[in-house]
C-alpha positions in Angstrom: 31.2 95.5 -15.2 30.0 94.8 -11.5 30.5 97.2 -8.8 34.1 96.7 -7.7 35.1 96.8 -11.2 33.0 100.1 -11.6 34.8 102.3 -9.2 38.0 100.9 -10.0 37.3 102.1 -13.6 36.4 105.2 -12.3 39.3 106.1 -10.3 42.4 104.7 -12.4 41.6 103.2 -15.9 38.9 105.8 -17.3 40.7 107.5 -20.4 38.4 110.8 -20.2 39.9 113.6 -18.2 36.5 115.7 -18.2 33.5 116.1 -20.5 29.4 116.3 -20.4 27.4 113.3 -21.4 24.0 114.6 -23.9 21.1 112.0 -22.9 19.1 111.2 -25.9 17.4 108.1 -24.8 16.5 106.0 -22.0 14.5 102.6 -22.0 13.2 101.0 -18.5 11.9 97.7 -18.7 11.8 96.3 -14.9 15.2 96.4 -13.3 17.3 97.0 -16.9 17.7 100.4 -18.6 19.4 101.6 -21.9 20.8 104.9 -22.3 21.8 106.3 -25.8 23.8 109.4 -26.3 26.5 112.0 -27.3 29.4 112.9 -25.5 31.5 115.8 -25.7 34.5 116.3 -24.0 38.7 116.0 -23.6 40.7 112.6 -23.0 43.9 112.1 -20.9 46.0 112.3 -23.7 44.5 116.1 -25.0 42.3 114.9 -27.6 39.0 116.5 -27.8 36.1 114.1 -28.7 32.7 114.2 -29.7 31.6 110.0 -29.0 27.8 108.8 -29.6 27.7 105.9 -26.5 25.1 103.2 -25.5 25.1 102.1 -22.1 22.8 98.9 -20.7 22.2 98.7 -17.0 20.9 95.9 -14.7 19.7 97.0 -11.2 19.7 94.8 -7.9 16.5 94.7 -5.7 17.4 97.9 -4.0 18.2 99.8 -7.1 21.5 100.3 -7.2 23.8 99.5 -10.2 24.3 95.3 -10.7 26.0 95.7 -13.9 26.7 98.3 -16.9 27.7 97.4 -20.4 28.7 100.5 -23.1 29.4 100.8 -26.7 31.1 103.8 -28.1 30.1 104.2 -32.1 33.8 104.9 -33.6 35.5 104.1 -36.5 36.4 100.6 -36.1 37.9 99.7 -39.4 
């Protein structure tokens, strides 16, 4: 995702209604960063969850957010 696509995420597609994120890890290597972790929380639709994530960053020359990739761990089969 790229910054436009970011905050339009944010503000109309995201399917959590409100929750914590539990960091467990983060990597830096120059400007790219992984995060691994646990959240807990409640989605649009009433569900509570409890969702182990990944999320991979790359940051621009001032620092801010170029891009973001996440993986949820969920049953996929």
């Amino acid at each position: 995702m790229t910054g436009d696509e970011i905050r339009r995420f944010y503000r109309s597609q995201r399917i959590i209604e409100s929750g914590r994120h539990e960091i467990h890890t983060v990597l830096v290597n120059g400007k790219t960063s992984a995060v691994q972790g646990l959240f807990t929380g409640r989605l649009r639709d009433g569900r509570d969850v409890q969702i182990e994530f990944a999320d991979f960053f790359e940051f621009d020359a001032e620092g801010l957010i170029k891009m973001r990739t996440s993986y949820f761990f969920v049953a996929g089969v």
